[in-house]
C-alpha positions as CSV (number, residue, x, y, z in Angstrom):
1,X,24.3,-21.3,125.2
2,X,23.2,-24.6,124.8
3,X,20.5,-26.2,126.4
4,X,22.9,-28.0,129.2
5,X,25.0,-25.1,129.7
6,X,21.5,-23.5,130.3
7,X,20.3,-26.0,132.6
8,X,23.7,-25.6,134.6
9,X,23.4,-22.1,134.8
10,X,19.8,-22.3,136.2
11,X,21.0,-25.2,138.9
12,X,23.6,-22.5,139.6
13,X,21.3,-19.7,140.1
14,X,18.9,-21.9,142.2
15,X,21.6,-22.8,144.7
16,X,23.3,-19.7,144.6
17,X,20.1,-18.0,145.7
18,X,19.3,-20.5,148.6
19,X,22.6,-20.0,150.3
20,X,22.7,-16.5,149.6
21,X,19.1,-16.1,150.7
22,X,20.5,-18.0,154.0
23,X,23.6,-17.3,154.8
24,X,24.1,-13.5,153.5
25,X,26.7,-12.4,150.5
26,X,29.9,-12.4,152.8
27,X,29.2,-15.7,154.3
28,X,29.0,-17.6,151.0
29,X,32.3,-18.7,148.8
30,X,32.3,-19.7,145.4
31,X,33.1,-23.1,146.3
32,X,30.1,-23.6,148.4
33,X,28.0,-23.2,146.0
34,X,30.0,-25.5,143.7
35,X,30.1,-28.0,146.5
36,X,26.2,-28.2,146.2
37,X,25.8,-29.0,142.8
38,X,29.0,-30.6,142.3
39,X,31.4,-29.0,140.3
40,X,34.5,-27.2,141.0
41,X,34.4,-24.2,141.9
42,X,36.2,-23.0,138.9
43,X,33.8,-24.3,136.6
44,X,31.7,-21.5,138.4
45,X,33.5,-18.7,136.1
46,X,32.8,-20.2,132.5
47,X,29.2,-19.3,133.7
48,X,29.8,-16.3,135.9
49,X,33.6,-14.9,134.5
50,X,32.9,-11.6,137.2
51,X,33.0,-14.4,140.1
52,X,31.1,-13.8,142.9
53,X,29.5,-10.3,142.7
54,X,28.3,-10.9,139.3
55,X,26.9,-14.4,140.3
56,X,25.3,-12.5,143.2
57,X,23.9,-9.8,141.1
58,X,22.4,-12.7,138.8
59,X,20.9,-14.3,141.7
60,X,19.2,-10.8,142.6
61,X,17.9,-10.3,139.5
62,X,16.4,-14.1,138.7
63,X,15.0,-13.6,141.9
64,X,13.3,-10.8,141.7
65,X,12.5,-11.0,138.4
66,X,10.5,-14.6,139.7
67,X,8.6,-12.3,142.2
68,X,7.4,-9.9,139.5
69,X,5.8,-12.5,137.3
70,X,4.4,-14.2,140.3
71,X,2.9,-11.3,141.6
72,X,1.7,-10.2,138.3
73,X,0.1,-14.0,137.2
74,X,-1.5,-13.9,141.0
75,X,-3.2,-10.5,140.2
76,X,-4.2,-11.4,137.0
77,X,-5.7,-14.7,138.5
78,X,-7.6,-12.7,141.2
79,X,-11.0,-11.2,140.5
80,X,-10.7,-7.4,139.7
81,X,-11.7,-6.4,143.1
82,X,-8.9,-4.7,145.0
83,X,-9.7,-7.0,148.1
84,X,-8.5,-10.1,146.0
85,X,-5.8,-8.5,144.5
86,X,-4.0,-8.0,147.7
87,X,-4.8,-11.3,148.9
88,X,-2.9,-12.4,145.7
89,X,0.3,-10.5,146.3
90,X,0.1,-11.9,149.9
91,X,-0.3,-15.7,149.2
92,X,2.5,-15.2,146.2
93,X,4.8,-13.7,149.1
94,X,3.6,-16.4,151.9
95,X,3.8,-19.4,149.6
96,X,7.9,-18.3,149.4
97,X,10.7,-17.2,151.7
98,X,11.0,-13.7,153.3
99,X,12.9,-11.3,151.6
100,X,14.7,-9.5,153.7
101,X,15.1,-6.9,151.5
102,X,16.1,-4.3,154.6
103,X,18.8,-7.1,155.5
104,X,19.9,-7.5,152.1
105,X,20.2,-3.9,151.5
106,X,22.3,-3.2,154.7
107,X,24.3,-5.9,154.8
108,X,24.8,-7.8,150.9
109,X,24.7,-4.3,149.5
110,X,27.8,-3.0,151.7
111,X,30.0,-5.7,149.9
112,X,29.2,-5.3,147.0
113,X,30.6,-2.2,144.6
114,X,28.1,0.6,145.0
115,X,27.2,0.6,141.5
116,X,25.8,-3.3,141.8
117,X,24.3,-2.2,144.9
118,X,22.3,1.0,143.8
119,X,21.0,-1.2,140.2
120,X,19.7,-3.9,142.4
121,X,18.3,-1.9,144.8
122,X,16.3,0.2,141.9
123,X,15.8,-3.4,140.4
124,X,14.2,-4.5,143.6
125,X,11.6,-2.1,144.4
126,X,10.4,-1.9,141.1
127,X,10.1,-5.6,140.8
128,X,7.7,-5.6,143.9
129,X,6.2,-2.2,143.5
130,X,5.3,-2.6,140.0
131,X,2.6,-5.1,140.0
132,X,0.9,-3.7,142.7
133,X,1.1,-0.5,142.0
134,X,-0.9,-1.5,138.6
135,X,-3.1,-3.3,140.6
136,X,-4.2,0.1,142.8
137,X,-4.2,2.4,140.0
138,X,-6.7,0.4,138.2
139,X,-9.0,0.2,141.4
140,X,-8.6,4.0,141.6
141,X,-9.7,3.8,137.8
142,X,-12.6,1.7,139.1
143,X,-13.8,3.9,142.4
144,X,-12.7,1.2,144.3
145,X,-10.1,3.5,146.4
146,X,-9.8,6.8,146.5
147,X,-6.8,9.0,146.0
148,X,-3.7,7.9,147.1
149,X,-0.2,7.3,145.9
150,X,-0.4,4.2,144.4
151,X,3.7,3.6,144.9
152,X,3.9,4.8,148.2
153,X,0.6,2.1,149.1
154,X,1.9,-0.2,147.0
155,X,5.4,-0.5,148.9
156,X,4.1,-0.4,152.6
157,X,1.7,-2.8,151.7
158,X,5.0,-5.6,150.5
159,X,6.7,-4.0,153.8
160,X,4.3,-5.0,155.8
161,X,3.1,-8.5,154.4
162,X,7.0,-9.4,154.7
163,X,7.3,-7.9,158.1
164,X,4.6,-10.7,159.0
165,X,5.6,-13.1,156.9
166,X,9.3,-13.2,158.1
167,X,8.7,-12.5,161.6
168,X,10.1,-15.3,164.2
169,X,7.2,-13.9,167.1
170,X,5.4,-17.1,168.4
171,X,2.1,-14.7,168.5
172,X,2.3,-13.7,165.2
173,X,3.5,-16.8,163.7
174,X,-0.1,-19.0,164.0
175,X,-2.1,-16.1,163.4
176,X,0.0,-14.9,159.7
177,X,-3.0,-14.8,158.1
178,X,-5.3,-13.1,160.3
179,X,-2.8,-10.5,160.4
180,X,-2.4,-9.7,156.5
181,X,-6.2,-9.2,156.8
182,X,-5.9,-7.1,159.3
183,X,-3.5,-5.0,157.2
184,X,-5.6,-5.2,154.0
185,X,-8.6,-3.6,156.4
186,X,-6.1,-1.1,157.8
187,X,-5.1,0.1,154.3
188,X,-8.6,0.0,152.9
189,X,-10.3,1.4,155.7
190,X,-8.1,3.3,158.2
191,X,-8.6,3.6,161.6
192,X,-10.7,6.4,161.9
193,X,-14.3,5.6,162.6
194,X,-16.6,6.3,159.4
């Protein structure tokens, strides 16, 4: 692929993912997208010849594959301290749009062949389990934590970050980040007095 086909395919990805990301699988044509970038919609299928699902699917997995490096790169940039390192994943996931993974997966997912559907949904949790779940197996390495299950913690902690991050509650809203530290305390202390 040359470097302008590449470069097309990348402006298609990017605007493929906002509308997508916006407007949900079934509410997105082929053409819109190539109304955006401005092409005809055709055109779409030199890049893409499974049209839309196998754009989609493309758009899942540059997507997600995005949030795996970010989150990885913003651990690696964080001190070692477990503290840190969940601030990290939090800014990485605050500095971009909710994911709606639990809307994604009930409603993109049911319109899409159940094959697509179960890869990406395998894709997705490992993409944002994976570098957290490093992250807490090397503070149990360290003492920092003690036993736990590292995928389990790993996953609640993304579930609940998002579930501030794309919530539309005008308490919650101003107070984001006082929230996420609320949930990193809550994880790494509990609620039980010590």
């Amino acid at each position: 692929m040359s470097q302008n086909d590449n470069d097309t395919r990348h402006m298609i990805l990017n605007a493929a993912d906002l509308l997508f990301s916006e407007r949900g699988y079934a509410s997105v044509r082929l053409k819109d997208i190539a109304d955006v970038i401005g092409v005809k919609h055709a055109a779409l299928y030199y890049y893409f010849p499974g049209g839309k699902e196998e754009l989609y699917t493309a758009v899942m997995q540059y997507s997600f594959q995005r949030h795996r490096a970010g989150m990885t790169e913003s651990i690696a940039q964080a001190n070692a301290d477990v503290r840190d390192q969940l601030w990290a994943v939090a800014d990485w996931l605050l500095a971009h749009a909710p994911l709606n993974v639990g809307q994604i997966e009930r409603s993109d997912f049911a319109a899409i062949t159940p094959e697509h559907a179960q890869a990406l949904s395998t894709m997705i949790y490992d993409s944002l389990r994976q570098p957290l779940r490093e992250a807490l197996a090397a503070a149990q390495t360290r003492g920092e934590i003690g036993p736990i299950d590292v995928d389990l913690a790993a996953v609640s902690f993304i579930t609940l970050v998002e579930s501030v991050h794309g919530t539309i509650n005008p308490y919650l809203i101003p107070r984001k980040r006082e929230a996420i530290d609320g949930i990193i305390n809550l994880l790494l202390y509990g609620w039980l007095p010590r």
